[in-house]
KOLVEXLUM-527596 format. One line per 2 residues: number of its first residue (from 1); for each residue x, y, z of C-alpha. Coordinates in Angstrom, 3 decimals. Layout:
<pts>
NUM) X:Y:Z | ...
</pts>
This chain:
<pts>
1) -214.340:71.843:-68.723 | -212.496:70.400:-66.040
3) -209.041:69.224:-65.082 | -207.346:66.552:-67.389
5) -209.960:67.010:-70.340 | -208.979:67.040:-73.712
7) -209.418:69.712:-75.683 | -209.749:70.646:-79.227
9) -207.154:72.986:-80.343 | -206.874:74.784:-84.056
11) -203.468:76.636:-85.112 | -203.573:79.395:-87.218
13) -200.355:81.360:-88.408 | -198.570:80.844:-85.474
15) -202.078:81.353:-83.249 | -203.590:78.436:-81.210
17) -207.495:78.514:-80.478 | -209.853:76.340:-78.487
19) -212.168:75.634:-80.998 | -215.556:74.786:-78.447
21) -214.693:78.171:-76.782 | -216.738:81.196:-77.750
23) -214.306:84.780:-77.706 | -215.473:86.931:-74.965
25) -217.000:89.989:-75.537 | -217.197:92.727:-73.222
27) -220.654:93.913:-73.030 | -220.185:97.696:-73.910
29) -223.892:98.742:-73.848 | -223.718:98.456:-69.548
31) -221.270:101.380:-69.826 | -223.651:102.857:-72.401
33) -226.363:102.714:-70.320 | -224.805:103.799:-67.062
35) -223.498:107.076:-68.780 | -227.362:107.266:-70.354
37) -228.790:107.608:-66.605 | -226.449:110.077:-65.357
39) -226.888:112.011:-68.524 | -230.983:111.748:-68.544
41) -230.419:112.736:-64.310 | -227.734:115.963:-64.939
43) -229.603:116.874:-67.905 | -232.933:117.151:-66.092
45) -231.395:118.836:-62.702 | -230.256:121.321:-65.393
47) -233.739:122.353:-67.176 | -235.315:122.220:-63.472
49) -232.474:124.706:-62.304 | -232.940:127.012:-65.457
51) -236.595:127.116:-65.016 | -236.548:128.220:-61.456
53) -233.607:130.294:-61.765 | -235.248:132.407:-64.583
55) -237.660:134.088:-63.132 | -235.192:135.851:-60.424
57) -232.651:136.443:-63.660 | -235.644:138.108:-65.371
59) -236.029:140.809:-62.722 | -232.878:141.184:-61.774
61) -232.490:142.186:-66.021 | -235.628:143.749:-66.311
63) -237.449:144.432:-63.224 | -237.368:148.230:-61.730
65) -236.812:149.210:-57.702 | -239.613:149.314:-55.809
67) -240.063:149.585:-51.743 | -242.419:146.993:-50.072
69) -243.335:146.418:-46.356 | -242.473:143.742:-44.425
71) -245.664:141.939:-43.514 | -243.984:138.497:-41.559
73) -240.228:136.430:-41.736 | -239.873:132.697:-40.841
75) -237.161:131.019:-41.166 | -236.903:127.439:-42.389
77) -234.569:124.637:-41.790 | -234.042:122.628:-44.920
79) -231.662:119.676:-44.835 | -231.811:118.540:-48.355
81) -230.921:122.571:-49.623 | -227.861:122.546:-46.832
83) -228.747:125.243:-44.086 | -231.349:127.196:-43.066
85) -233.583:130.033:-45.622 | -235.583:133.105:-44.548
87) -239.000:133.287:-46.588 | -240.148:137.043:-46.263
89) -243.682:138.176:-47.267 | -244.010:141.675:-48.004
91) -246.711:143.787:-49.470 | -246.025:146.355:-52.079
93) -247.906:149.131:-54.123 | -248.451:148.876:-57.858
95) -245.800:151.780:-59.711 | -248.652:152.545:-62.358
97) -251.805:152.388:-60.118 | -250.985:152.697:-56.655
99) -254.483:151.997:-55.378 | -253.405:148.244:-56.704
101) -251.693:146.024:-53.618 | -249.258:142.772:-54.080
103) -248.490:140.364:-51.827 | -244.799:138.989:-52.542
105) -242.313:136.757:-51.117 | -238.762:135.591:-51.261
107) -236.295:133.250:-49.940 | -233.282:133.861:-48.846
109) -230.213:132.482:-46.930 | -229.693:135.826:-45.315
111) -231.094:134.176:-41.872 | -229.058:137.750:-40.518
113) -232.336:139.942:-41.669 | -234.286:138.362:-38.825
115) -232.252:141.022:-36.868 | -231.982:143.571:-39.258
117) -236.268:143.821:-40.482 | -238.828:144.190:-38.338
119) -242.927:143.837:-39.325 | -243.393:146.979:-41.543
121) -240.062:147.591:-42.141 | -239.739:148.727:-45.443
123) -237.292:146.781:-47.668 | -236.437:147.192:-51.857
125) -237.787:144.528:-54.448 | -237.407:144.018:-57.687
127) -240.568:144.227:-59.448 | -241.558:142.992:-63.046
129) -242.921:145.904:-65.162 | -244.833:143.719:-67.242
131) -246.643:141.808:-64.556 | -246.645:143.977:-61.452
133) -247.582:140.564:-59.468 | -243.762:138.912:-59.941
135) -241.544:140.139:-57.431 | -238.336:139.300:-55.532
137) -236.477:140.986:-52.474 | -232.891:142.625:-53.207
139) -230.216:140.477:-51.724 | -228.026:142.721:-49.527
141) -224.903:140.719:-50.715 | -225.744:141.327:-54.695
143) -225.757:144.966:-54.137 | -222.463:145.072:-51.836
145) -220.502:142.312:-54.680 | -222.255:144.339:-57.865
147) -222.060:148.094:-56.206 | -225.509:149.133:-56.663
149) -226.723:152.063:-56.230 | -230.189:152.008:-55.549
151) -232.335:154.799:-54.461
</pts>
């Protein structure tokens, strides 16, 4: 269309309507299908979370106290996690046969136990007492918020 054309107009019960005009239609399905990604996205963040988060939730539930030994500490810069992590191996004797050895380790954003432990320091772990091999350290600010005792 363009200025000075005529155009054919229908009224209708007070309504007037350019008959060679099509209504417009918002196309709802983009919103649909926006909200669709973000939900597939969040919903998948979630399971990943709830899988990797289990494990720890597990022994903190089940798990008994056990002492391990400090074998080495790094610490670890990651960006995309926001700040710096301490990953602590350990080593640690099986409660039921004590000949049996683990090797464990844990991450943690405790970078202040790089002053605290030394190599063979001896530090407390949770340990799974179905499957002596799953273990994680005891975060010193769990037991100070949830006043454990642990002996």
């Amino acid at each position: 269309m363009h200025p000075g054309d005529s155009v054919p107009v229908k009224h209708w019960n007070g309504a007037s309507v350019i008959t060679t005009l099509k209504p417009f239609q918002f196309p709802y399905w983009i919103i649909y299908a926006i909200e669709g990604v973000f939900l597939c996205i969040g919903l998948s963040l979630l399971v990943w979370l709830a899988i990797k988060t289990r494990k720890e939730i597990q022994l903190y539930k089940l798990g008994y106290i056990s002492e391990a030994k400090v074998i080495s500490m790094n610490s670890q810069t990651a960006r995309s996690m926001g700040g710096q992590r301490l990953n602590v191996h350990y080593q640690y004797s099986s409660k039921y046969n004590p000949d049996n050895t683990f090797l464990g380790n844990s991450l943690s954003r405790d970078v202040s136990l790089l002053a605290t432990f030394r190599q063979g320091d001896l530090i407390k772990i949770f340990v799974m007492p179905d499957d002596e091999s799953i273990s994680t350290m005891v975060p010193k600010l769990e037991v100070v918020r949830n006043n454990w005792k642990l002996h």
